[in-house]
MILUM-483284 format. One line per field, with one value per residue (C-alpha): residue number from 1; residue in three letters; x, y, z. Coordinates in Angstrom, 1 decimal, decimal comma. Each point is the difference from the previous one (the first is absolute). Example, Ala and Ser with C-alpha at 12.3 -4.5 7.8 and 13.67 -1.06 7.14 Angstrom:
n c(1 2)
res c(ALA SER)
c1 c(12,3 1,4)
c2 c(-4,5 3,4)
c3 c(7,8 -0,7)
***
This chain:
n c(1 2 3 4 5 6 7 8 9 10 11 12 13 14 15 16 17 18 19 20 21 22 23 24 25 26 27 28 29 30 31 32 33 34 35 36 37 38 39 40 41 42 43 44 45 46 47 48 49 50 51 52 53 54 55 56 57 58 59 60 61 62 63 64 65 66 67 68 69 70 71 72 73 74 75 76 77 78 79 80 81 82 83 84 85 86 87 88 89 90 91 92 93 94 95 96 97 98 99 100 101 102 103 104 105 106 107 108 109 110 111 112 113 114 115 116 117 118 119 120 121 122 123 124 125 126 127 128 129 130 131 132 133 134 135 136 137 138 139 140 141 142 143 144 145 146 147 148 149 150 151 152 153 154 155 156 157 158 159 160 161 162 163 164 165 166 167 168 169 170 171 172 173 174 175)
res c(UNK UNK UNK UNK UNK UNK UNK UNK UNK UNK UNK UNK UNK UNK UNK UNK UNK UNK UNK UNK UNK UNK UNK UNK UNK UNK UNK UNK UNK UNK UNK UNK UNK UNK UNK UNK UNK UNK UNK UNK UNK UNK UNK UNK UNK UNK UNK UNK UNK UNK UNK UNK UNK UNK UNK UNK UNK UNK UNK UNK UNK UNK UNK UNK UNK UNK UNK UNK UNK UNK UNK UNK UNK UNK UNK UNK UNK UNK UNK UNK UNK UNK UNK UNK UNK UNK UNK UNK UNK UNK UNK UNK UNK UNK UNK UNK UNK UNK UNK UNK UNK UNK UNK UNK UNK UNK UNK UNK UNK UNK UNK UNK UNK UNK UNK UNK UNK UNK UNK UNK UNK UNK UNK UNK UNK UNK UNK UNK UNK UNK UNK UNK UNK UNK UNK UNK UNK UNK UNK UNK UNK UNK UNK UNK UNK UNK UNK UNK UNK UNK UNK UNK UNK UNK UNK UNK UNK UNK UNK UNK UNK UNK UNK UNK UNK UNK UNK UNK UNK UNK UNK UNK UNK UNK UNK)
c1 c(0,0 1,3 -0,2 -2,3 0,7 -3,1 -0,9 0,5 -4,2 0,0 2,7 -3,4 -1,5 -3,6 0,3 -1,1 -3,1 -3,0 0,0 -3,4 -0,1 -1,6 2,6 3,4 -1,4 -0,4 3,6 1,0 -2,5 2,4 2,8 -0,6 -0,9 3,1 1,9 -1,7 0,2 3,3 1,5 -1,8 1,2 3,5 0,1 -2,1 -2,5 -3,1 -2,4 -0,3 -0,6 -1,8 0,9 3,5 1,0 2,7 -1,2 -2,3 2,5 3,4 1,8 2,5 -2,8 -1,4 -3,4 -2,6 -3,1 -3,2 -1,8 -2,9 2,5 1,5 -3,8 -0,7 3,5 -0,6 -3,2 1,1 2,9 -2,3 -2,1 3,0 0,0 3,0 -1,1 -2,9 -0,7 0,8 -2,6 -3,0 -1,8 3,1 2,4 3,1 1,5 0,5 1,3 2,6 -0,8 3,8 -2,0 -4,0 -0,9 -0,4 3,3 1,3 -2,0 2,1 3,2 -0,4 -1,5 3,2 2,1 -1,6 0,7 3,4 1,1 -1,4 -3,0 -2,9 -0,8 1,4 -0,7 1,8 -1,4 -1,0 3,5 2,0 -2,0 0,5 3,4 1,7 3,2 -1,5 -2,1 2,9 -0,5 -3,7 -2,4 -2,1 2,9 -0,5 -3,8 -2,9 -1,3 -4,0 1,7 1,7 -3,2 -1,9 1,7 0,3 -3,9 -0,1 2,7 -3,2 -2,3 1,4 1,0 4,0 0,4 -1,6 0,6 -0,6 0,5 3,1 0,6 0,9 -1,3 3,7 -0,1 -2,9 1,3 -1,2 0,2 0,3 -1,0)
c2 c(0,0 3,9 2,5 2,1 3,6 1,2 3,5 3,3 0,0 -3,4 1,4 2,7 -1,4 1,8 -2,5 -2,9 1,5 0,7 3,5 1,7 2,9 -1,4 1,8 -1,3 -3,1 -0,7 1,1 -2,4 -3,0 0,9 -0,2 -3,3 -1,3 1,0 -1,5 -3,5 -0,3 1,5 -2,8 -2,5 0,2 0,9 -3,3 -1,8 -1,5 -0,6 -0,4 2,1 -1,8 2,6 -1,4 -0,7 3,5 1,8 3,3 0,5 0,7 2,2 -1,1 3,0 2,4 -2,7 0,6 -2,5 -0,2 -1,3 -2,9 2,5 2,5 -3,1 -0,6 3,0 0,5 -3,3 0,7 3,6 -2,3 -2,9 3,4 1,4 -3,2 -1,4 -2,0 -3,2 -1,9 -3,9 -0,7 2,8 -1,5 0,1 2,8 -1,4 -0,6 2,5 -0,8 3,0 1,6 1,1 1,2 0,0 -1,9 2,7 1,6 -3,7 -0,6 3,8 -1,5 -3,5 1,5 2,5 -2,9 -1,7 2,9 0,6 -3,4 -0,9 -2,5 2,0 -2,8 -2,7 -2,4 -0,4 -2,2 1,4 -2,0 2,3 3,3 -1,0 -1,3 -0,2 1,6 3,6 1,0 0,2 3,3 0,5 0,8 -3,2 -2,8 -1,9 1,6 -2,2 -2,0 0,8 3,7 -1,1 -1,4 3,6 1,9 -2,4 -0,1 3,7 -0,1 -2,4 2,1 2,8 -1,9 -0,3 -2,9 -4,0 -2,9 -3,8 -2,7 -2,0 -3,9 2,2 3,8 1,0 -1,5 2,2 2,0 3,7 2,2 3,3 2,0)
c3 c(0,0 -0,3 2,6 0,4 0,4 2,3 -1,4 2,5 0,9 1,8 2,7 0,8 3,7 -1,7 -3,4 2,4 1,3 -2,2 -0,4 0,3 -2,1 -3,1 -2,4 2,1 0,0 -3,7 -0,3 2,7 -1,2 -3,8 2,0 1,2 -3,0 -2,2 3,3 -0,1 -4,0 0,2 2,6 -1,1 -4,0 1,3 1,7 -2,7 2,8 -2,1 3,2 3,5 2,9 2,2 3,4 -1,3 -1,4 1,1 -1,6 3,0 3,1 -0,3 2,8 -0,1 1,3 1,5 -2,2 -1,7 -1,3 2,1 -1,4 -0,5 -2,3 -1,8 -1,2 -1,3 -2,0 -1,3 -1,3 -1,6 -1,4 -1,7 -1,4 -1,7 -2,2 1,3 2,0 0,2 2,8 -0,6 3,2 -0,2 2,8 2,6 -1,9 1,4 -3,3 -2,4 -3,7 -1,1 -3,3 -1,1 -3,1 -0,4 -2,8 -2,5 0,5 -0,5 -3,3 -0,9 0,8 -1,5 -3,4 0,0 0,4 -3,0 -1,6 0,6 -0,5 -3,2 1,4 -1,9 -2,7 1,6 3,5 3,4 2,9 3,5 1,1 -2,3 1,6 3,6 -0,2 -3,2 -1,3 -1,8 3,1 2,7 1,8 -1,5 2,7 -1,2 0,6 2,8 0,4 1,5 -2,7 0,8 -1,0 -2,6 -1,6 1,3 -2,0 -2,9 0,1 -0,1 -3,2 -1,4 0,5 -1,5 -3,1 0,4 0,7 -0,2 2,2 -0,4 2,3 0,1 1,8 3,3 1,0 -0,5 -3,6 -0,6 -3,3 -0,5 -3,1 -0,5 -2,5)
***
């Protein structure tokens, strides 16, 4: 895993409590947000374990957030789009969205693009983990994502897909 560098705002004792001024606190609940996507991309964790985060507490000013707090700035998070609960009912699980689905669908289509795939077919394999997408913000991506923003490629007309032996021998093409 890298480090990660915490940003200047989460050494601020008041970032930890829910600020009450409607104004600060949409600033604050933005904060958060970039903080958790931020972290959680840096260190590729695809899935937040609310009970097992260590975003919530800064022991250096000897701060954290109360169950109550972590709630709310999980629901503001799952709002922004970045977030999707794996367990609705419970919400202790919380799959991390490095990219929502349509910025994805962007990326992958540029890709196709820029590497001379319009016209031609790759296989989900080859977009999650071949050679020609190291560094793209889809390799290594979920694959219920991956199909998300290949369904939205579909449905905009760029692309087709058709079943393979295995879901990671499913071909698409561009166009």
């Amino acid at each position: 895993m890298q480090s990660f560098t915490y940003p200047e705002f989460y050494s601020f004792p008041p970032f930890f409590t829910i600020q009450p001024v409607l104004e600060t606190r949409e600033k604050q609940m933005a904060l958060w947000c970039e903080l958790i996507l931020n972290y959680h991309t840096t260190q590729k964790i695809r899935t937040l374990v609310v009970h097992d985060c260590p975003l919530w507490s800064n022991a250096s000013i000897k701060r954290q957030l109360s169950s109550e707090d972590v709630a709310i700035v999980m629901e503001e998070f799952c709002k922004s789009g970045h977030g999707e609960w794996e367990d609705e009912g419970t919400k202790t699980r919380c799959r991390i969205l490095w990219r929502k689905p349509e910025q994805l669908a962007s990326d992958i289509y540029d890709w196709a693009e820029k590497n001379g795939f319009v016209g031609s077919v790759c296989t989900v394999y080859e977009l999650h983990s071949g050679e020609d997408v190291h560094g793209m913000s889809f390799q290594g991506a979920d694959e219920e994502l991956l199909r998300r923003a290949l369904a939205i490629l579909e449905s905009r007309g760029q692309c087709t897909i058709f079943q393979g032996e295995t879901s990671s021998e499913d071909g698409i093409k561009f166009f």
